[in-house]
C-alpha positions, 0 to 999 in steps of 0.5 A, spaced: 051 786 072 057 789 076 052 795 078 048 790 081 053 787 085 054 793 087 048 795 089 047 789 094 053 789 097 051 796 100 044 794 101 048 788 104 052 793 110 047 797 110 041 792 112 045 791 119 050 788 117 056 791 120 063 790 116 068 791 122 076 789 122 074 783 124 067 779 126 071 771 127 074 769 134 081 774 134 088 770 136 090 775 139 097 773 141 097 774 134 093 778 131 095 779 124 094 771 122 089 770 116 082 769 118 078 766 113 083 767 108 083 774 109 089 778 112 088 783 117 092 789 117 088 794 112 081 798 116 077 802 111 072 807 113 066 806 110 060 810 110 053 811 106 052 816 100 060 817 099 058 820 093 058 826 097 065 827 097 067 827 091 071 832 087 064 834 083 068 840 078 073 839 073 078 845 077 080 842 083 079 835 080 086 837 076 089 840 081 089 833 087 082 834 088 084 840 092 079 846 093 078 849 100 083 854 101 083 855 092 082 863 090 074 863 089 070 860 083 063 858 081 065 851 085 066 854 091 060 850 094 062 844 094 069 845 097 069 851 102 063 856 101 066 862 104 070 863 099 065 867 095 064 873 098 072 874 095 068 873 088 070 880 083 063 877 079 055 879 082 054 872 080 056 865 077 053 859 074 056 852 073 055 845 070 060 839 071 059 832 068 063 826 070 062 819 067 062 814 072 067 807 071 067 808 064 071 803 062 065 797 066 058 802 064 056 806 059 050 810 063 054 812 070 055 819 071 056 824 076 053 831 075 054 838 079 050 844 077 052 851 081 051 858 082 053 864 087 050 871 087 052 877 091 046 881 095 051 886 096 059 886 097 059 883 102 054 878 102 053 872 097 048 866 097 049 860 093 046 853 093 047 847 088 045 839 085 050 834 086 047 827 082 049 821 082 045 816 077 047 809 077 044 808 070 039 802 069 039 796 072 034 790 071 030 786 077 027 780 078 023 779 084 024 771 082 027 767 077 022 766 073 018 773 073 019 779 068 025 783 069 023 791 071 027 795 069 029 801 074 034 807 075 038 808 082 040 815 084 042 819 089 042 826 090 044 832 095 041 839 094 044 844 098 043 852 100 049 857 103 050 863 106 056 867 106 059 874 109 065 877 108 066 879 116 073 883 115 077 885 109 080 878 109 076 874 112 069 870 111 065 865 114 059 861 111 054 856 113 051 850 108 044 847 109 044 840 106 038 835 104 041 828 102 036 822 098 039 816 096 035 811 093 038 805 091 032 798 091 026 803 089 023 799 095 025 792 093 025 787 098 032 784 098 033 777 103 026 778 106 028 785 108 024 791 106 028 797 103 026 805 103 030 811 101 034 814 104 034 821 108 038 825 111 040 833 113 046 835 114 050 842 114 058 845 113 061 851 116 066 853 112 072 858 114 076 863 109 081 868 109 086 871 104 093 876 104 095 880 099 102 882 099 107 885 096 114 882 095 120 887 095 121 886 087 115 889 087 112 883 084 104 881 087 102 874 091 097 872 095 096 868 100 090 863 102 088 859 108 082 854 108 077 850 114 071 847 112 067 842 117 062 838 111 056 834 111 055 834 120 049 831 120 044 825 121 045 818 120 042 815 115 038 807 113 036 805 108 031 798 111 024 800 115 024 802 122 032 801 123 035 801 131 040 807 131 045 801 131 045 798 124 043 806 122 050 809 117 054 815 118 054 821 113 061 822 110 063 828 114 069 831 113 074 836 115 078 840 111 084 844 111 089 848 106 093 853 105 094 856 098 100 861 095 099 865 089 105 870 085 104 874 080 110 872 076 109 878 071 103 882 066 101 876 064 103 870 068 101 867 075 102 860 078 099 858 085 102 852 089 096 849 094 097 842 101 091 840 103 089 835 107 082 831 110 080 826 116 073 823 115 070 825 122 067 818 122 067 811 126 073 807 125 070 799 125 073 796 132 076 789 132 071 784 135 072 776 138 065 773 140 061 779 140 066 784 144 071 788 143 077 786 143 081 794 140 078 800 138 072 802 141 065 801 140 062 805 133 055 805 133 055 812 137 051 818 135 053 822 130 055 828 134 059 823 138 062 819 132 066 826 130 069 827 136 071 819 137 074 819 130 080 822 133 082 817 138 078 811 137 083 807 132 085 800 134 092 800 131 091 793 125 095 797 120 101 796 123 106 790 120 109 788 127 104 784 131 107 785 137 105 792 137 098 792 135 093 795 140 098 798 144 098 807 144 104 808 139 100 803 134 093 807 135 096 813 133 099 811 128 093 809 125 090 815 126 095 818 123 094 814 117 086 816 117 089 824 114 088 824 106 093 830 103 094 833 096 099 838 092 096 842 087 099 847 082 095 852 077 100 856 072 094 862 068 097 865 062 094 873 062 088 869 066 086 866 059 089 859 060 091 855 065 094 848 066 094 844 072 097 838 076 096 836 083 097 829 087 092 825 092 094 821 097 091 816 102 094 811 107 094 804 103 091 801 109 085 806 109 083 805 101 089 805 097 087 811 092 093 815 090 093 818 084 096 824 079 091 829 075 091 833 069 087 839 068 086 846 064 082 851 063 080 856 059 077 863 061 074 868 055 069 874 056 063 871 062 065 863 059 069 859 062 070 851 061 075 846 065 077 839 064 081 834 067 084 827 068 086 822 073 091 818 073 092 812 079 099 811 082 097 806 087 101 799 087 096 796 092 091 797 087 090 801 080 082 802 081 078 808 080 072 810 079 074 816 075 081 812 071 083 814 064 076 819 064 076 826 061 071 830 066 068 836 064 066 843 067 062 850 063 061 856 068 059 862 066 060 869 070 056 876 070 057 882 071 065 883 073 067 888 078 072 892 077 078 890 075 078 882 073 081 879 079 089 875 078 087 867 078 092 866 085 
């Protein structure tokens, strides 16, 4: 039942139904009044297929959700896939399984299967699935008609080219093909539905420092940029106008990593990382104008540009500042998620990680610690993690008191195996 409502309510948005700050007449000498028994002040973001930005792999899910600028792995995909011209392996191969609101369904879940290979030292392609199921859901076209039983999903199927240009700097560039399927064509409020379909591309950035400190102890340094999912808009309903059309979650990313060798067999590595969704932020509206912020059904191109200025300052408490430029920027501000995360290896066998999330309250409220830890053996290696949420606005996750797993396999090292900084 719950993953039915769910499903409506994103065919609700999705079949034009803009959700904005605010839709009924404004008071707007006092603009934070309740409206309809809702308290304004809080302005998410929402965006179609937000599975895409979902830590997929069980490292980085350990660590804060933190991988754009993290020493390079089998899950660099996802995160930042120019780190992987830095890889010491010819290639590499890795499945994650993540179960979804495992506490409410059994039968949701979130797969991530990827896999790198080096044409030479300095050239690498990579592509990887990430799957979203939504497990199986039961429809009645009426109330007295046959339940059918159908499965939702979505999924992303992505292909990347990397070259190391320097010996300390990458680039890489992702082509993304995006499906999502949520009503299998169901007709819903006498509105036709269809999957739906976009493209999209990433272009990520990636350099790394080794140095050497005056105990002569080794430590390395990481900076990471990435731009994810640049690309078309997406709609789920027939012969949809550009304005009741949703954006893709596209990301900018960036961080910075430190790693030191501490002796033979120990190394610890501290990473920040921060992210802004380069989308629209809802506008306030009075009778069909706006009244603060701006106008958010633009283009895509134009949506990434306008998302660094266009807040309409709700989120801050004292009414009399609402609107004005001090409270735009503050709420842009909050638009910025960040992260901390630590990995200590031991004889680059096992390691241990903690990390941090961290989000406005007004822009989600998702704020949580993660646990992790990994294992290496030979070509074989396996992760795990778990979250645990910390917000005191809400105590809600998708992936709360969940055990996430990864296996990748890599082959044909070369050289000596690098440390894991």
């Amino acid at each position: 039942m719950l993953r039915i409502i769910v499903i409506l309510l994103l065919i609700a948005d999705f079949s034009g139904s803009r959700l904005y700050a605010q839709k009924d007449p404004v008071n707007v000498d006092d603009p934070m009044s309740t409206m309809n028994g809702i308290i304004t002040g809080n302005n998410v973001i929402t965006t179609a297929v937000p599975f895409l930005i979902v830590s997929p792999d069980s490292r980085s899910g350990g660590m804060g959700d933190i991988g754009v600028s993290t020493s390079p792995d089998a899950y660099s995909q996802h995160w930042n896939a120019a780190k992987y011209p830095f890889l010491d392996k010819k290639a590499t191969v890795s499945l994650t399984y993540s179960p979804w609101l495992l506490n409410l369904v059994p039968d949701m879940s979130l797969a991530y299967l990827t896999g790198a290979y080096k044409i030479t030292d300095v050239d690498v392609v990579s592509a990887s699935l990430l799957y979203f199921s939504m497990g199986e859901v039961n429809f009645r076209s009426s109330a007295d008609a046959t339940e059918v039983p159908y499965y939702p999903n979505e999924f992303a199927i992505d292909a990347a080219y990397s070259r190391k240009l320097t010996d300390a700097f990458s680039l890489a560039v992702t082509g993304r093909f995006v499906y999502s399927n949520l009503t299998l064509g169901q007709t819903v409020g006498g509105i036709e539905t269809k999957a739906a379909l976009a493209g999209a591309v990433d272009v990520g950035l990636f350099y790394t420092k080794d140095i050497t400190l005056k105990n002569n102890m080794n430590s390395r340094v990481n900076f990471g940029f990435a731009l994810t999912n640049i690309g078309s808009k997406m709609s789920y309903t027939q012969n949809a106008s550009s304005e009741e059309k949703d954006f893709l979650p596209a990301v900018l990313r960036a961080g910075v990593t430190y790693g030191v060798e501490l002796d033979d067999y120990n190394s610890l590595s501290l990473s920040f990382e921060f992210n802004k969704l380069l989308v629209p932020t809802p506008s306030v509206d009075t009778n069909g104008e706006i009244v603060y912020g701006m106008n958010p059904n633009v283009s895509s191109i134009m949506g990434i540009i306008q998302s660094f200025y266009d807040a309409p300052g709700i989120t801050v408490k004292d009414s009399k500042k609402w609107g004005t430029s001090g409270a735009k920027f503050i709420e842009e501000m909050q638009e910025f998620q960040w992260s901390l995360g630590a990995e200590y290896w031991y004889n680059k066998l096992l390691a241990i990680r903690a990390g941090y999330f961290h989000e406005s309250k007004h822009k989600g409220a998702r704020q949580y610690l993660t646990l992790g830890a990994g294992l290496r053996y030979n070509i074989f290696g396996i992760d795990f993690s778990y979250l645990i949420p910390v917000s005191s606005v809400t105590n809600s996750n998708p992936l709360k008191n969940t055990l996430r797993v990864s296996i990748l396999f890599n082959f044909n090292a070369q050289g000596s195996n690098r440390n894991p900084l």
